[in-house]
C-alpha positions in Angstrom: 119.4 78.7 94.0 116.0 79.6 93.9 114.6 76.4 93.1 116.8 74.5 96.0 115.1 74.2 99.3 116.5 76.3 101.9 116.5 75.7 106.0 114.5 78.1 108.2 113.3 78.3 111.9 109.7 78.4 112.6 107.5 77.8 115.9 105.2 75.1 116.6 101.8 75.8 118.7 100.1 73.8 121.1 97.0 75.9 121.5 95.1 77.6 119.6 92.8 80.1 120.9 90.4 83.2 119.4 89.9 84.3 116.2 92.9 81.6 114.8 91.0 78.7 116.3 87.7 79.7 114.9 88.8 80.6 111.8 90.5 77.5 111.0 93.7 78.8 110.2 96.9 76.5 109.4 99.1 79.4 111.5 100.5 82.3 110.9 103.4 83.4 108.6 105.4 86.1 109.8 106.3 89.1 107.3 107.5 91.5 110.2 111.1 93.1 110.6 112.3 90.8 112.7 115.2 89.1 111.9 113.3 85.3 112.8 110.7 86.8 109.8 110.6 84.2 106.8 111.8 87.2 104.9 114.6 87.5 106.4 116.2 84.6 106.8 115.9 83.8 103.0 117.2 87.4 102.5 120.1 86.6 104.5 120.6 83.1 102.8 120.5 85.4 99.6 117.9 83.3 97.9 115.5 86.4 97.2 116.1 90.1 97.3 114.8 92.3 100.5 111.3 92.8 99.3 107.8 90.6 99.0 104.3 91.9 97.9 100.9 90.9 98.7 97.8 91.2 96.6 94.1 90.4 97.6 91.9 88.8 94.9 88.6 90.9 96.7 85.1 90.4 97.7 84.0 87.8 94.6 87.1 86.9 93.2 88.9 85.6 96.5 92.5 84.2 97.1 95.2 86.8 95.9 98.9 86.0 95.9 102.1 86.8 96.7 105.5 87.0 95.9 108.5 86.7 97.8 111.4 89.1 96.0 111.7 91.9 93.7 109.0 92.5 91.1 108.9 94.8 88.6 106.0 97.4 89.3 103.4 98.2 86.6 103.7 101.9 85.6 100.6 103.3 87.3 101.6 101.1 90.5 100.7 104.0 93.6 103.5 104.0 96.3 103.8 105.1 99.5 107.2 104.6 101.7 107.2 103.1 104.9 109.2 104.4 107.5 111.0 102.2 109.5 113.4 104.4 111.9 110.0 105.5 113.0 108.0 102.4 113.7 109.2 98.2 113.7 105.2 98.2 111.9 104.6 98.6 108.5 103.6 102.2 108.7 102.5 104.8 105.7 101.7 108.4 105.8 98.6 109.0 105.2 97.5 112.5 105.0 93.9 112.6 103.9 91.2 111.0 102.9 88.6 112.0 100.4 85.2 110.4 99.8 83.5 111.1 96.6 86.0 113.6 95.6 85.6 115.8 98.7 88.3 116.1 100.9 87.4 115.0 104.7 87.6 117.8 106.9 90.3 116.9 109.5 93.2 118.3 111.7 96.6 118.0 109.2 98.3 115.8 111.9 95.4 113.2 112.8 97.2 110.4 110.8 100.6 111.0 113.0 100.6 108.8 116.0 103.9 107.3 116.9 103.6 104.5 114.3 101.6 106.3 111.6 98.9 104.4 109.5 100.0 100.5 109.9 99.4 98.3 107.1 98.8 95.0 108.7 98.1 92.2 106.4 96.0 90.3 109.4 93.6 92.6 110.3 90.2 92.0 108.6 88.8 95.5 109.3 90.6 99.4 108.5 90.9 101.3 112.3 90.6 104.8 112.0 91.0 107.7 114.6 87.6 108.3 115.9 87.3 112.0 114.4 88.4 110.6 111.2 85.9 107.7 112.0 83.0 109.9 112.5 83.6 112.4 109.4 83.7 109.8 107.0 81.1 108.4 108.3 79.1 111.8 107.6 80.4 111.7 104.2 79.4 108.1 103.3 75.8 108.8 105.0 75.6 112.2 102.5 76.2 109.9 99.7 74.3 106.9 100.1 70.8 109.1 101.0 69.1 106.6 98.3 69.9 103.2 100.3 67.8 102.1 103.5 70.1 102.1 106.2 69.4 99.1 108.7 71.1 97.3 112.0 73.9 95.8 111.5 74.3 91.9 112.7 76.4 92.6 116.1 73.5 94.9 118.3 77.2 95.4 120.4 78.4 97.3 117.8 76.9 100.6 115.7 77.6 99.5 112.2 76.8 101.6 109.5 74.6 98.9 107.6 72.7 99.7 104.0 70.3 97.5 102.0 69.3 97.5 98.4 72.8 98.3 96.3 72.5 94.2 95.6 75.0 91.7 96.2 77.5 91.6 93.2 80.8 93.3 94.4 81.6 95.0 90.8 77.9 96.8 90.7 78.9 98.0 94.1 80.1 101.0 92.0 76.7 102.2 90.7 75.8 102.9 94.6 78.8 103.7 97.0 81.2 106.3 96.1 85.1 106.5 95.5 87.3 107.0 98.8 90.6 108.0 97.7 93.7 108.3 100.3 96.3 110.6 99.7 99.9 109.8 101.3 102.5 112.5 102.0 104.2 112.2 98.8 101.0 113.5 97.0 100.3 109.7 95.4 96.4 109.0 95.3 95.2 105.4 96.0 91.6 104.9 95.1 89.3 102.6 97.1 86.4 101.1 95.6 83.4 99.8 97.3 84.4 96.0 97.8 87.7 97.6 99.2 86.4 99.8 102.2 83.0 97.9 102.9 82.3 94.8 104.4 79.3 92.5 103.2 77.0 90.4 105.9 74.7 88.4 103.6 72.6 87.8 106.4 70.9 90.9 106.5 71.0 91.9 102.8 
């Protein structure tokens, strides 16, 4: 069945406007809740099982993939539940974050809004509470005393910009520390450089 084409609904735009018309995107695929979700409809067709996983190829590397149906995890796969009597988003609960191996020193419920941390698969950028926001911030500054921090490219905006750790996203490494997050049920998920920094080669 899984090879046999299968009839969904979609919706057709007649504008395009923002970020989707600059970008050039072909449109947007919806992996929400929502029983129109491409998910769901195959789901309830029973032509896949009620799951689908996305993975990003990174800075360098580029293009990812992703799969639409059960997988079978690698053993040191981290999870971390989402919730979703609590939010329609894809939510996770975060509890802390740690940069360089020291923990960020935050309130124990600054993570908790009413939809938790959202994982949100069209968002280019991470958004974090502004406390959170400014103490890892602190941290990264502490640990980067050796790079020349400069403007960033938006004079709007005050970007935490750094010159001279080069250009190649795996020697990243050698300069920026680990962030790890840590979710309620005590898994660790480590972030390297390329994952929570974003490159402008125009002002390398």
């Amino acid at each position: 069945m899984a090879n046999t084409p299968q009839r969904a609904v979609f919706g057709c735009e007649n504008v395009e406007t923002g970020d989707l018309y600059s970008q050039h995107a072909d449109g947007i695929m919806g992996l929400g809740c929502g029983d129109l979700s491409i998910m769901d409809q195959l789901v309830e067709k029973n032509v896949i099982s009620d799951s689908f996983s996305l993975c990003y190829g990174g800075m360098d590397v580029g293009g990812g993939a992703m799969v639409l149906g059960g997988i079978s995890p690698p053993s040191d796969m981290v999870f971390a539940y989402s919730d979703h009597v609590r939010s329609p988003y894809y939510n996770i609960d975060l509890k802390e974050i740690h940069v360089a191996g020291k923990q960020l020193p935050l309130n124990t419920n600054i993570f908790d809004g009413k939809h938790g941390t959202v994982l949100d698969s069209g968002t280019t950028y991470a958004y974090l509470p502004e406390a959170a926001f400014l103490a890892f911030k602190d941290a990264i500054l502490k640990e980067l005393q050796s790079l020349k921090q400069i403007s960033g490219p938006d004079p709007n905006y005050n970007d935490i910009c750094f010159s001279g750790a080069g250009i190649v996203a795996s020697q990243l490494s050698k300069s920026f520390p680990v962030v790890d997050m840590v979710f309620g049920n005590g898994e660790k998920y480590s972030l390297s450089p390329e994952n929570y920094m974003f490159r402008v080669p125009a002002i390398l």
